[in-house]
N, CA, C and O atoms as CSV, one atom per row, in Angstrom:
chain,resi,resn,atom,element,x,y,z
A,1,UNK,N,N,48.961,6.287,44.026
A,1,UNK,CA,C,48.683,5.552,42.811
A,1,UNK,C,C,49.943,5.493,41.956
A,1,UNK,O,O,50.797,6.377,41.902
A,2,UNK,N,N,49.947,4.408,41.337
A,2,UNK,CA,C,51.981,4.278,40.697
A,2,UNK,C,C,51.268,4.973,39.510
A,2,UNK,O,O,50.052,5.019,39.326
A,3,UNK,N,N,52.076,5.412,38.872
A,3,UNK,CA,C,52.171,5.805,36.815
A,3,UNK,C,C,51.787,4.504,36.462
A,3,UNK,O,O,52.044,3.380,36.892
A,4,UNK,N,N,51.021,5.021,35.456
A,4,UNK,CA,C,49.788,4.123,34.649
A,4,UNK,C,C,51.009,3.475,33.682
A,4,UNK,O,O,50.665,2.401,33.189
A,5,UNK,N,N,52.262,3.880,33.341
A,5,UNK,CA,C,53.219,3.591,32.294
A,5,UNK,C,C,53.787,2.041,32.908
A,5,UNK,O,O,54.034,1.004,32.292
A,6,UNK,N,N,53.897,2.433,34.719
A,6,UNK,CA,C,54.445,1.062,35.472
A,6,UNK,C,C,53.074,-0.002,35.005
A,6,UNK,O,O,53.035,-0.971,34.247
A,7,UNK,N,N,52.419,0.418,35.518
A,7,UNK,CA,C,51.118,-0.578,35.648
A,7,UNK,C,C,51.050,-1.481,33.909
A,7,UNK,O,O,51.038,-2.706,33.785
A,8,UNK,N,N,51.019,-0.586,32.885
A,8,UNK,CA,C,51.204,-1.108,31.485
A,8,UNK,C,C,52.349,-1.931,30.935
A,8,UNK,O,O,52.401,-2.845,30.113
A,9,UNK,N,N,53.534,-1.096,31.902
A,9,UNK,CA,C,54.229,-2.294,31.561
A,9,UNK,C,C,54.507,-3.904,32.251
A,9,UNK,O,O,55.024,-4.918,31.780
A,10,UNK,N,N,53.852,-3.563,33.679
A,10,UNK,CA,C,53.722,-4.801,34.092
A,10,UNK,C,C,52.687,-6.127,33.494
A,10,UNK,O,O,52.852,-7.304,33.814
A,11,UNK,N,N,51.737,-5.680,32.676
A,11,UNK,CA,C,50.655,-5.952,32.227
A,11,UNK,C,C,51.613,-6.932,30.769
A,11,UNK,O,O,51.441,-8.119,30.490
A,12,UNK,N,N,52.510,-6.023,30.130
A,12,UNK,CA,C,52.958,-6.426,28.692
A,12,UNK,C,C,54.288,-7.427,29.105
A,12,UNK,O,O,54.532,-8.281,28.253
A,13,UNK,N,N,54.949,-7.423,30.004
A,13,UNK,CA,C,55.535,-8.640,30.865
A,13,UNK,C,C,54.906,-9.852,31.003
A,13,UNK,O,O,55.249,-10.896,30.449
A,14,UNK,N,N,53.841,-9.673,31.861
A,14,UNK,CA,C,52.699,-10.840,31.943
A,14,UNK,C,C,52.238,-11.229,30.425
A,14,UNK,O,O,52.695,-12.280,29.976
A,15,UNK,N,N,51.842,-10.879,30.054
A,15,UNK,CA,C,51.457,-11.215,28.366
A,15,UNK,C,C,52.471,-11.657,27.929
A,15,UNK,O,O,52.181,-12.852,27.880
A,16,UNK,N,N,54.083,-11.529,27.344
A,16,UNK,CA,C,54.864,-12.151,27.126
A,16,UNK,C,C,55.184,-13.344,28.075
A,16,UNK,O,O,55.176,-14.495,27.639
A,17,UNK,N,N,55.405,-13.120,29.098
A,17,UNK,CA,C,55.810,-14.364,30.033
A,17,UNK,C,C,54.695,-15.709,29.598
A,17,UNK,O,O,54.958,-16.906,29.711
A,18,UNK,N,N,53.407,-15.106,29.080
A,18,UNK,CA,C,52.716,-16.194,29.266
A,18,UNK,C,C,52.562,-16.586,27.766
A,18,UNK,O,O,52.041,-17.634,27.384
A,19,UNK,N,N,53.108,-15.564,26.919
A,19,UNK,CA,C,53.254,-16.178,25.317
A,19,UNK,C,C,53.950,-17.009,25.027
A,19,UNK,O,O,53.649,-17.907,24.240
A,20,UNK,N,N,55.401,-16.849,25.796
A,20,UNK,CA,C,56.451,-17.643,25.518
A,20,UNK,C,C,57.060,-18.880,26.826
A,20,UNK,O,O,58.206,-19.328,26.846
A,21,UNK,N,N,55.995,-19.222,27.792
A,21,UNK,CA,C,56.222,-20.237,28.510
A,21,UNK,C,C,56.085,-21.695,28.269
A,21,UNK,O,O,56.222,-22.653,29.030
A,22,UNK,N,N,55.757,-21.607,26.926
A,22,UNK,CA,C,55.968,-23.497,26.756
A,22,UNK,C,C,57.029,-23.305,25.538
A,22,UNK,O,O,56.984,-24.447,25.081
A,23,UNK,N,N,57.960,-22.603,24.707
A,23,UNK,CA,C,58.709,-22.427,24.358
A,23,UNK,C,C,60.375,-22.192,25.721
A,23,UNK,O,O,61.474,-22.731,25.853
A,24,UNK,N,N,59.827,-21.413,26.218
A,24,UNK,CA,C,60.557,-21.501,27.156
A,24,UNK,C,C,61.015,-22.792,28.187
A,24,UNK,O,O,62.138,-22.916,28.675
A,25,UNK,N,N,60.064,-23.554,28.356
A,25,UNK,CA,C,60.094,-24.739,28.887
A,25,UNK,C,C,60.977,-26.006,28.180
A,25,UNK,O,O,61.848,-26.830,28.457
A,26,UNK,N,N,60.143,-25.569,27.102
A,26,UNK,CA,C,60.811,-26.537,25.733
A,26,UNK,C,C,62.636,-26.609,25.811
A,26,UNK,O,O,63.424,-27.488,26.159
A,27,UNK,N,N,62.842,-24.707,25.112
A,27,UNK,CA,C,64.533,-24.673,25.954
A,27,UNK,C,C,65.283,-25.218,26.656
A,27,UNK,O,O,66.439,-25.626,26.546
A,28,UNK,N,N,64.344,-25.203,27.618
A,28,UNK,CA,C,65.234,-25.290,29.105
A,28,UNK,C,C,65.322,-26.883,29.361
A,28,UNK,O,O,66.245,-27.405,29.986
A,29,UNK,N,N,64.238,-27.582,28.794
A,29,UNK,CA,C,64.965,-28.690,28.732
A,29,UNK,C,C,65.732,-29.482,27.856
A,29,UNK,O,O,66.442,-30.448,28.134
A,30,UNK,N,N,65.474,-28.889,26.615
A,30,UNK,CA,C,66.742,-29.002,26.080
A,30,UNK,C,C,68.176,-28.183,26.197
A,30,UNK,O,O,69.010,-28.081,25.297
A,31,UNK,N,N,68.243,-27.720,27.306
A,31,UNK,CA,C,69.483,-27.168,27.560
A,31,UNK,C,C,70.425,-26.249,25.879
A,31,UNK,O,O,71.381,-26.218,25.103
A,32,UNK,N,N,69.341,-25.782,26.242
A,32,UNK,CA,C,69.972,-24.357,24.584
A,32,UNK,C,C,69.462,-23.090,25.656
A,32,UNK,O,O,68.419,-22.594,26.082
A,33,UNK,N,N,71.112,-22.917,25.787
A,33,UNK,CA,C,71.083,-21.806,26.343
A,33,UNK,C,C,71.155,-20.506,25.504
A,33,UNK,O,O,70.878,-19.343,25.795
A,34,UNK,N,N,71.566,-21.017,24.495
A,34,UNK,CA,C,71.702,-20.073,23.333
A,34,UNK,C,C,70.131,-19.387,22.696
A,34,UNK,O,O,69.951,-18.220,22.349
A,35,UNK,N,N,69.249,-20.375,22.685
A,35,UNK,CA,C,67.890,-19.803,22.145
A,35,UNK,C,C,66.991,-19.424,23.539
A,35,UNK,O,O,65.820,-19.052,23.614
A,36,UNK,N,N,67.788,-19.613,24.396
A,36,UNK,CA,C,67.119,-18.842,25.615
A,36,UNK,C,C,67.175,-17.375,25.564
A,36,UNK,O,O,66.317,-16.503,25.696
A,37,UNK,N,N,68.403,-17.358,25.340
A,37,UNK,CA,C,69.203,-16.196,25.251
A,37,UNK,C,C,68.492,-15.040,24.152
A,37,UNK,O,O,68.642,-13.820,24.221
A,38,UNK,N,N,67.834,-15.652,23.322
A,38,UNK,CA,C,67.102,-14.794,21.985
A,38,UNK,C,C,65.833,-14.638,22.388
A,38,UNK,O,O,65.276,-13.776,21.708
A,39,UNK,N,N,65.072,-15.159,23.293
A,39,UNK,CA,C,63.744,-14.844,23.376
A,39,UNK,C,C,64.200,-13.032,24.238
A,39,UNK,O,O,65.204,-12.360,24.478
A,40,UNK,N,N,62.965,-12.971,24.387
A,40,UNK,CA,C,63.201,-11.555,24.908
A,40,UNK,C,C,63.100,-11.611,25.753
A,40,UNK,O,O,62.706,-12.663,26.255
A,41,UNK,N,N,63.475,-10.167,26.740
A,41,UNK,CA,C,64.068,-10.197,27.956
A,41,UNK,C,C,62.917,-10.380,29.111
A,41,UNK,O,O,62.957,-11.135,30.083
A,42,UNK,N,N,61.889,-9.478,28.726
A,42,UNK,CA,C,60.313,-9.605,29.187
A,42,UNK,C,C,59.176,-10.593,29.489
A,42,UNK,O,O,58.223,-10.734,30.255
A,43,UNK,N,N,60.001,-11.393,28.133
A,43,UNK,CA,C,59.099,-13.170,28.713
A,43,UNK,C,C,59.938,-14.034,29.920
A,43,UNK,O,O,59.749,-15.248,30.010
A,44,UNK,N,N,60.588,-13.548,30.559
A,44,UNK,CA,C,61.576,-14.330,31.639
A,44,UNK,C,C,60.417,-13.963,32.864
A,44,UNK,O,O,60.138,-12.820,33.226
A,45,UNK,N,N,59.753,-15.369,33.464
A,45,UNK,CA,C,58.683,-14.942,34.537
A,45,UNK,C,C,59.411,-14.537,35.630
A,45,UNK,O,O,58.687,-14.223,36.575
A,46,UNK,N,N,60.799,-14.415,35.867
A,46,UNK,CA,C,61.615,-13.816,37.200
A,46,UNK,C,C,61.257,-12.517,37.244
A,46,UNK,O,O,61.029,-11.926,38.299
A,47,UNK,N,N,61.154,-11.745,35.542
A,47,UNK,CA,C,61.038,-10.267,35.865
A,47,UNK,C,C,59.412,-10.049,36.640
A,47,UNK,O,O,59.197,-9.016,37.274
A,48,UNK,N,N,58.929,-10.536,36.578
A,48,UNK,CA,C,56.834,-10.229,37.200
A,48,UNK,C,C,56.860,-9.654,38.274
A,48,UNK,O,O,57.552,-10.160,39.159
A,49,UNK,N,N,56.249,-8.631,38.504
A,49,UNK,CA,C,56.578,-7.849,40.162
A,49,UNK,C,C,55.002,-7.848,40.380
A,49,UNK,O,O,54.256,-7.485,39.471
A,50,UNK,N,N,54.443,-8.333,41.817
A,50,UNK,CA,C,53.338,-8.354,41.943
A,50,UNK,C,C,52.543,-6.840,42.254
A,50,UNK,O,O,53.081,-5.918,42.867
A,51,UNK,N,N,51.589,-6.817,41.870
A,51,UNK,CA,C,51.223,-5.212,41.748
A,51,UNK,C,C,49.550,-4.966,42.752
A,51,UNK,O,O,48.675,-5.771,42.433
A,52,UNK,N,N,49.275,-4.231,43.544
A,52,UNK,CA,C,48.157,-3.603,43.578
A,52,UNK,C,C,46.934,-3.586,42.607
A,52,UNK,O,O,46.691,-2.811,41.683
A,53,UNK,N,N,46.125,-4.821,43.146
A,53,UNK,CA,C,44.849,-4.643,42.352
A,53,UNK,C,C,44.045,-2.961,41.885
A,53,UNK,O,O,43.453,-2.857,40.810
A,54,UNK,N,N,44.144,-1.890,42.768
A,54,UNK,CA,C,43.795,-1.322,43.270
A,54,UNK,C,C,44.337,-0.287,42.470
A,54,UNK,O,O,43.856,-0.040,41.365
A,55,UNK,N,N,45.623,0.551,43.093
A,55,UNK,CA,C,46.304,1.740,43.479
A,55,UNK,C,C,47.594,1.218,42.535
A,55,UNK,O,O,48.368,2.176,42.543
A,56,UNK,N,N,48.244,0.029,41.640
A,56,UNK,CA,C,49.197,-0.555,41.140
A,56,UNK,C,C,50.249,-0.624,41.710
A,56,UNK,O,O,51.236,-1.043,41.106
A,57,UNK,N,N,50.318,-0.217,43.067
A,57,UNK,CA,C,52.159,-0.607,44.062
A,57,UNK,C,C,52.251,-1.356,44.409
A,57,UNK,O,O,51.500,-2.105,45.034
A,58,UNK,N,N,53.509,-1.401,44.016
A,58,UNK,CA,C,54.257,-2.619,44.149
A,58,UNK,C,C,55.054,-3.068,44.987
A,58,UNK,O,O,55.712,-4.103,44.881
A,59,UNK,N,N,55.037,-2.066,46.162
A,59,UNK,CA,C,56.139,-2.270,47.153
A,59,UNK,C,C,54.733,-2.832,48.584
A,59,UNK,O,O,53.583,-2.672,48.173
A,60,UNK,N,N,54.815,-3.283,49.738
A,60,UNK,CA,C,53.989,-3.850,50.306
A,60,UNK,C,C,52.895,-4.692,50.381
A,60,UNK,O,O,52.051,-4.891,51.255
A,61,UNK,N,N,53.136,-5.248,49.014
A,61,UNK,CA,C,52.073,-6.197,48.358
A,61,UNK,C,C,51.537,-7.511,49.378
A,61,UNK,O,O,52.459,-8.163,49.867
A,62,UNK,N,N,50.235,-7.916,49.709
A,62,UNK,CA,C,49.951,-8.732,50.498
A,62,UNK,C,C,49.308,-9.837,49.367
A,62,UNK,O,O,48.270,-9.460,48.822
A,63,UNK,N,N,49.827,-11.132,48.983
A,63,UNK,CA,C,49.414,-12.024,47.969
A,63,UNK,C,C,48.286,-12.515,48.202
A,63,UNK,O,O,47.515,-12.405,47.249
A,64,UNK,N,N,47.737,-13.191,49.405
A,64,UNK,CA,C,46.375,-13.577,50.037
A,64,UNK,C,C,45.405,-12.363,49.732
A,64,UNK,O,O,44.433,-12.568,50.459
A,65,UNK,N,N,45.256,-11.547,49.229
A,65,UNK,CA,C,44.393,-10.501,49.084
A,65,UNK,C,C,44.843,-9.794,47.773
A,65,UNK,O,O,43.913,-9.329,47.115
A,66,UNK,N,N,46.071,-9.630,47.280
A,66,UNK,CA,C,46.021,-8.833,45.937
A,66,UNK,C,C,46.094,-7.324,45.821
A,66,UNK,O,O,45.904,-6.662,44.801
A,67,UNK,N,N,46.533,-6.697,47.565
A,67,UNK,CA,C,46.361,-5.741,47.711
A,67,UNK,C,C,47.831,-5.125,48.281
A,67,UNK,O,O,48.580,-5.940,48.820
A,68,UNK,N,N,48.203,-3.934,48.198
A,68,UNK,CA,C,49.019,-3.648,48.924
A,68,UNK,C,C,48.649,-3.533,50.635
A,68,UNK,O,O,47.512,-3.839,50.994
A,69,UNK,N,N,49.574,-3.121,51.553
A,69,UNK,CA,C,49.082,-2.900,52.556
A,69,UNK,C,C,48.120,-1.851,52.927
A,69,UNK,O,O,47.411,-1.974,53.926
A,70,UNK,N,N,48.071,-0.830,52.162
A,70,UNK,CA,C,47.470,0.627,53.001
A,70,UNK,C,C,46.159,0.382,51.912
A,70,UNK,O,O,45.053,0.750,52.308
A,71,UNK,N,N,46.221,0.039,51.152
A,71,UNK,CA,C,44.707,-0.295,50.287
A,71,UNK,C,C,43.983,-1.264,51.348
A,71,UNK,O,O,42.856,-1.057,51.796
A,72,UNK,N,N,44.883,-2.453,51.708
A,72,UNK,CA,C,44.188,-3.627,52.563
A,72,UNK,C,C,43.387,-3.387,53.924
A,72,UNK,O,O,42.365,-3.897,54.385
A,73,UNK,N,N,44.598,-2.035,54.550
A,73,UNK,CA,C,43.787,-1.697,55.381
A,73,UNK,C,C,42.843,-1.144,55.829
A,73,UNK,O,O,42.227,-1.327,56.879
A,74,UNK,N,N,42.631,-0.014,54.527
A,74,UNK,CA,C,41.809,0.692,54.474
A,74,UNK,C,C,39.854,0.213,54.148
A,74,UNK,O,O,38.777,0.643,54.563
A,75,UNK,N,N,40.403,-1.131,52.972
A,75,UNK,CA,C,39.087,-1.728,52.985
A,75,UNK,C,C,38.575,-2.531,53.906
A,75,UNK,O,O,37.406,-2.914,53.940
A,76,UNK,N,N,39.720,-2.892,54.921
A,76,UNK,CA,C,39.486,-3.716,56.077
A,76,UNK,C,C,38.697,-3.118,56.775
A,76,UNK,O,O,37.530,-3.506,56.751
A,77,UNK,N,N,39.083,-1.919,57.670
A,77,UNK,CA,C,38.279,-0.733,57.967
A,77,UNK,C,C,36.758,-0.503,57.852
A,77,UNK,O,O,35.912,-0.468,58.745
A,78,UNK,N,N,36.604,-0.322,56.214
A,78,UNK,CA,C,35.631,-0.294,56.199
A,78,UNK,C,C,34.141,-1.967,56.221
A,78,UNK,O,O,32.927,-2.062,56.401
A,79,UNK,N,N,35.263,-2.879,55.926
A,79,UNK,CA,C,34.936,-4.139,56.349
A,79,UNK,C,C,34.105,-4.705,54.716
A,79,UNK,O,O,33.001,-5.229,54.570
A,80,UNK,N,N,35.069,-4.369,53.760
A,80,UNK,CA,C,35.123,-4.824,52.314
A,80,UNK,C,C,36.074,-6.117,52.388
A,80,UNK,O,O,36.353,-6.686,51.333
A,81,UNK,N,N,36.479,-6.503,53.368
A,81,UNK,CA,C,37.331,-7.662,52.797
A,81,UNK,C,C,36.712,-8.670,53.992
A,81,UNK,O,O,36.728,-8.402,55.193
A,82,UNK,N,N,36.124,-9.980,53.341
A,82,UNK,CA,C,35.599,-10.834,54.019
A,82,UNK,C,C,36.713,-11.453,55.154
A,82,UNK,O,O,37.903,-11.600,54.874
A,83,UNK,N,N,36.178,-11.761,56.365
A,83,UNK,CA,C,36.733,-12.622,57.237
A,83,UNK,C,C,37.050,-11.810,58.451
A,83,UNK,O,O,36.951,-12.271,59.588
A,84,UNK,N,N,37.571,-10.154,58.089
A,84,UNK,CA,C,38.645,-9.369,58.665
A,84,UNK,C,C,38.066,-8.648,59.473
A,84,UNK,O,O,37.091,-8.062,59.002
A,85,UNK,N,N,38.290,-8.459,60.528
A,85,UNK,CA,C,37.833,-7.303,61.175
A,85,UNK,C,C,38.877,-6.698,61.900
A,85,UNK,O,O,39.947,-7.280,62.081
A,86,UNK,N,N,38.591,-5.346,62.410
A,86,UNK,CA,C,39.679,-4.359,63.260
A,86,UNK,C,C,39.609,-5.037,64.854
A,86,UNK,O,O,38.635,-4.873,65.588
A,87,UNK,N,N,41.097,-5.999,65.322
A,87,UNK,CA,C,40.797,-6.264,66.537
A,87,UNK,C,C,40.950,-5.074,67.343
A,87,UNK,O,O,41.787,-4.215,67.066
A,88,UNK,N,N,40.138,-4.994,68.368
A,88,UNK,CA,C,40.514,-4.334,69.544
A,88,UNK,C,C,40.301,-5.654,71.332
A,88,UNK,O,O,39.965,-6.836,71.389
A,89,UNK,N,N,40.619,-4.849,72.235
A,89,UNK,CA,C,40.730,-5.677,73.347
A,89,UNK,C,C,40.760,-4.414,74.833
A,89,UNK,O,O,40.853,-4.823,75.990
């Protein structure tokens, strides 16, 4: 499970990114790089790291599901995630 501090701050990223995206837009096409430059660093949607519905990690993230891998597999397993099943042969 990541620190609840990662998970919060990924949360207050998203909230800015999405406060300041039609300002941001606005900017950028008016080419003011200068008042780009003043918004804060947090509303830039490049910083967004996709996170674990689940467990909040961020490293093996599967986007079609919202899950990391070892969460994904585990509910797969138990056959919580529609469609999926454990092949064997």
């Amino acid at each position: 499970m990541a620190r609840k501090a990662l998970i919060q701050r990924e949360l207050k990223r998203q909230k800015l990114a999405d406060k300041y995206q039609e300002k941001r837009a606005a900017l950028k096409a008016a080419g003011d790089v200068e008042g780009l430059a003043k918004l804060p660093r947090n509303s830039n949607p490049v910083r967004l790291h996709n996170r674990c519905a689940v467990t909040g990690r961020s490293r093996g993230y599967m986007r079609k599901f919202g899950l990391s891998r070892i969460t994904f597999r585990e509910e797969a397993s138990r056959g919580n995630v529609p469609g999926i099943t454990k092949s064997s042969w």
